[in-house]
C-alpha positions in Angstrom: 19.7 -0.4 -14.6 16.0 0.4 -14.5 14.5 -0.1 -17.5 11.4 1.8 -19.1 8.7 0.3 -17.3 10.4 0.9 -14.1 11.1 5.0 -14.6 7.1 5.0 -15.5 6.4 3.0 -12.8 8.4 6.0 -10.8 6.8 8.5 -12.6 3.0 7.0 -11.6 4.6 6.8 -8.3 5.6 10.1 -7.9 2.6 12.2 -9.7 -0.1 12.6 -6.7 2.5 13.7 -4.7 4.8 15.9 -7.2 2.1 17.4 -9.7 0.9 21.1 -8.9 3.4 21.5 -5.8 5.3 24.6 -5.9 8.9 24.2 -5.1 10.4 26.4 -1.8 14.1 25.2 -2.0 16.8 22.9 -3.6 19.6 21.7 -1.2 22.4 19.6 -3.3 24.9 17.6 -1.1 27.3 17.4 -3.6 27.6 19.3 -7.0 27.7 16.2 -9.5 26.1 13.0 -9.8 26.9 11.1 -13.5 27.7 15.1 -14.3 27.6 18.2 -12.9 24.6 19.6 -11.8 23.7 22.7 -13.9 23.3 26.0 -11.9 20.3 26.7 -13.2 18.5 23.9 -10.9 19.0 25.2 -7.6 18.4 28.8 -9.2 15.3 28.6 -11.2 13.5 25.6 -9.9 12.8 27.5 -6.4 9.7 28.9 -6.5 8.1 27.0 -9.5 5.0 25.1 -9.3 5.6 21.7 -10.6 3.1 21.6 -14.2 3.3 17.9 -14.9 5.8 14.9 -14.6 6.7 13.3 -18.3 9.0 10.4 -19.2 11.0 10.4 -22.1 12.9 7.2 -22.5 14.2 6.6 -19.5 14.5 10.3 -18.1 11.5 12.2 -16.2 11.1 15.6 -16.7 9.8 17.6 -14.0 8.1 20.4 -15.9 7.9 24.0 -14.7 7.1 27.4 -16.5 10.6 28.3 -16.1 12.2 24.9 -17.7 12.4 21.5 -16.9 14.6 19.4 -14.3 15.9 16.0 -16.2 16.7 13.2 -14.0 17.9 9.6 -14.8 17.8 7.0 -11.8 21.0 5.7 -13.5 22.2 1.9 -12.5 20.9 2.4 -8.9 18.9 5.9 -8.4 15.4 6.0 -6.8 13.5 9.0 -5.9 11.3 9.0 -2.7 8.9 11.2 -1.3 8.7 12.2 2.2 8.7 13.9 5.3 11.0 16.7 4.8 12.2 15.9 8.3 13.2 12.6 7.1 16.7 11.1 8.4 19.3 11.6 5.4 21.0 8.3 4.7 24.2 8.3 3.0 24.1 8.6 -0.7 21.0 11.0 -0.4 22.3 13.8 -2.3 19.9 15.7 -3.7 16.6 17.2 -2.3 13.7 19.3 -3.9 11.3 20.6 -1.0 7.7 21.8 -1.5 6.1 24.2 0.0 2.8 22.9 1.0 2.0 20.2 4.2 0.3 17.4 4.5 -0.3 16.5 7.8 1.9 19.3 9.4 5.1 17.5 7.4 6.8 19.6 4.9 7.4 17.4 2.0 10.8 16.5 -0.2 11.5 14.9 -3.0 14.4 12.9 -2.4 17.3 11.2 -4.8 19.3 8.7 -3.5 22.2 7.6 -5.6 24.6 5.0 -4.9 26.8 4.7 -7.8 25.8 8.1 -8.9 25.3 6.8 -12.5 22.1 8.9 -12.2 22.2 12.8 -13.7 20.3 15.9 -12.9 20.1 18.7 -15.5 18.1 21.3 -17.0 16.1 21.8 -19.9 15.1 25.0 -20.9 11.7 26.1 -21.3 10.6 25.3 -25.9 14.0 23.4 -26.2 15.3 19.5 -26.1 18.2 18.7 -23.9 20.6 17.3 -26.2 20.1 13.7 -24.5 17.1 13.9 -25.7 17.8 14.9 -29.3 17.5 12.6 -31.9 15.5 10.0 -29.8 13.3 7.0 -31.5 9.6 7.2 -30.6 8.0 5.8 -27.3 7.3 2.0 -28.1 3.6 2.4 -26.3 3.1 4.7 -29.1 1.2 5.0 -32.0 4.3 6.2 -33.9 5.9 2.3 -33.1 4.7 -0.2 -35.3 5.7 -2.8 -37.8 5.8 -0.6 -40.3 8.2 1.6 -38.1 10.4 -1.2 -37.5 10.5 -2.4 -41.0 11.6 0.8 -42.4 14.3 1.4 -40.1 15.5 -2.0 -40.7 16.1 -1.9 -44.1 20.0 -2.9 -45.2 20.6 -3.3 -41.8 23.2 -6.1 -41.0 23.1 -5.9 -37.4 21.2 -8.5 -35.4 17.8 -7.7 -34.3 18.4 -7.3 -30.6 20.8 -4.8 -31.5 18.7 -3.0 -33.7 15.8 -3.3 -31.3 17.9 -2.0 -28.9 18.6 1.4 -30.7 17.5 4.4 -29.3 17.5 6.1 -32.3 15.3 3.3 -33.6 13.1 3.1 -30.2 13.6 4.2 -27.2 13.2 2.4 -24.0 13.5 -1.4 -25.0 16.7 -2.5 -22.9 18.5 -6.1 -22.5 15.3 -7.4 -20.6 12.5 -6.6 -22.6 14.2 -6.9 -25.8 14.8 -10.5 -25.2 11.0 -11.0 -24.1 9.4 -9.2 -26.8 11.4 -11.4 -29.5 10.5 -15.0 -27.8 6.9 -13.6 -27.9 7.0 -12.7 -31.5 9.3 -16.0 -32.3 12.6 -14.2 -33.6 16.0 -15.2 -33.6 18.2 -12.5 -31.5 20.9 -13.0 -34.0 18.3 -12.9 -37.1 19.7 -9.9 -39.4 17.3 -6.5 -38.7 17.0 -6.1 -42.6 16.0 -9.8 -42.8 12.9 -10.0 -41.0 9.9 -9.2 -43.2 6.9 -6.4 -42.5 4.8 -9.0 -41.1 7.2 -10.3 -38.3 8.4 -6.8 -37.4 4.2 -5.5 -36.8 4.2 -8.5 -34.4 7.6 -7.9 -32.4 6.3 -4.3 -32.2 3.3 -6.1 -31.0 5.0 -8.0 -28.3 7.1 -5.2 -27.3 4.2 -3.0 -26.5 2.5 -6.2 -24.7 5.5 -6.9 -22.6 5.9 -3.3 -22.0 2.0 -2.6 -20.8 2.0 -5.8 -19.0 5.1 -4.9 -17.3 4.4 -1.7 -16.0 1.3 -3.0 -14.6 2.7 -5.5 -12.8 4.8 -2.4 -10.8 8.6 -3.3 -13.0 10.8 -5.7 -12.6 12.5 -6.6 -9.5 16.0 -6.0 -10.1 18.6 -5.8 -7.2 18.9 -2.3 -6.9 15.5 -1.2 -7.7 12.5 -0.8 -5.3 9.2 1.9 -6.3 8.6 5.2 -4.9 6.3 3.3 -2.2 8.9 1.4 -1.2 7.3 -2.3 -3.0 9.7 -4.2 -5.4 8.6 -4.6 -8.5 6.7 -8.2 -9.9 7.3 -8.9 -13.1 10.7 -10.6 -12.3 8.9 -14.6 -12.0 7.3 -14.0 -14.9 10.1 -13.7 -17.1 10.7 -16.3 -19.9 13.8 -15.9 -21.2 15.9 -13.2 -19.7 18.6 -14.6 -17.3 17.4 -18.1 -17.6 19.9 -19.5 -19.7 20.2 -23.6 -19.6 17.0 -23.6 -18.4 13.8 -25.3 -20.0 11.8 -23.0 -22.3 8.6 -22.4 -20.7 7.2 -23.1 -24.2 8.3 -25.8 -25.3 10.9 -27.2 -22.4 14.3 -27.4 -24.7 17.5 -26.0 -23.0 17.6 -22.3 -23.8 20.6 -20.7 -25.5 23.1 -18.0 -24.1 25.7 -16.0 -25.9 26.6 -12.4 -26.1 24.7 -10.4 -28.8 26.0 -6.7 -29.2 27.8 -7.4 -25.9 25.1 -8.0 -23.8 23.7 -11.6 -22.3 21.1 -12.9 -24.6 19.0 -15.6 -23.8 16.6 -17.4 -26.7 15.2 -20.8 -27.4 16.8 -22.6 -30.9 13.2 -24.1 -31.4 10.7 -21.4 -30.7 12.9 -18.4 -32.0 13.9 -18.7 -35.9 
């Protein structure tokens, strides 16, 4: 599933070529993706002028006077930009056309969706879709820190990753970046959350927002399903230090890393640098 740093690498993407274009039509191919696709999309969004593109977790919000359109890429969703006249190719199901031309081509914004995993709603204009109700804050932040995390954490039982892993705690840190961010910061996945003291939790949020920044920068991570707006893979997959490298050397130190499930996911850590 794309993680955070690949929805805002979509939504950097997707903002020159999205932001201040007024929409002419909405064509659906089917009528549900993960759910089904209010009414109010293909009724409300014609004729709006696309004000701004926002991320929130891992949806984007494309935000109009009327409301909002909410879309999640899902496990394999990606959103493309094109020529209006563009071939449709199956799984395609979903296209918002603008009304102005660039180079005599009508443009579309496209969403293809394999596994249709992905979701396209509606937000009303002043409210919060309840997805996006009771949310953490955005780890890049200023509202994520150690002191954040420390708080959060207190009488806590549940290991670190876990709780790192919360939404409710902070949103956007998923099985990849999680992992990184605590061999950065030297923490134990399986460490309790209300264990780890006030100075260890300011620099895991540390790490988090270094991985995260550092990340995005580098255009994502190349996962199999996921490829940018443009088309480029992400490159922050060979950089990875832990994260799907288990019984390999630690970079850091070259002892085998660890593997086990953690909260049901694959975790990856090194006994000797993580405590």
């Amino acid at each position: 599933m794309p993680e955070l740093p690949e929805v805002e690498t979509t939504r950097r993407g997707l903002l020159p070529h999205v932001e201040g274009q007024r929409v002419s039509s909405v064509l659906l191919r089917r009528p549900d993706l993960r759910w089904p696709i209010p009414p109010e999309v293909a009724e409300l969004l014609p004729g709006q002028r696309i004000e701004s593109i926002r991320r929130r977790a891992k949806y984007l919000l494309l935000d109009t006077h009327a409301g909002s359109a909410l879309l999640h890429l899902g496990m394999s969703g990606s959103l493309r930009v094109l020529p209006a006249n563009t071939p449709v190719r199956t799984h395609d199901h979903v296209d918002i056309l603008f009304n102005s031309c660039s180079l005599g081509h009508q443009r579309v914004l496209r969403f293809n969706d394999p596994r249709r995993f992905g979701c396209l709603l509606w937000q009303p204009t002043n409210e919060v879709h309840p997805l996006l109700a009771g949310l953490g804050p955005e780890p890049l932040s200023d509202d994520f820190d150690g002191d954040h995390l420390f708080a959060r954490s207190r009488g806590r039982s549940a290991p670190i990753k876990t709780f790192l892993m919360d939404q409710a705690v902070v949103v956007g840190v998923g099985n990849i970046y999680a992992a990184e961010a605590l061999f950065i910061a030297g923490i134990s996945p399986s460490r309790a959350a209300g264990s780890i003291s006030r100075r260890r939790y300011q620099a895991l949020a540390d790490a988090v927002k270094a991985i995260l920044t550092h990340a995005i920068e580098r255009g994502g991570t190349t996962l199999r399903d996921f490829i940018s707006p443009d088309g480029a893979p992400g490159y922050f997959e060979q950089e990875l230090l832990v994260y799907s490298r288990g019984g390999l050397p630690c970079k850091r130190c070259g002892r085998l890393l660890k593997q086990a499930l953690i909260g049901q996911r694959a975790s990856v850590w090194c006994a000797h640098c993580q405590r």
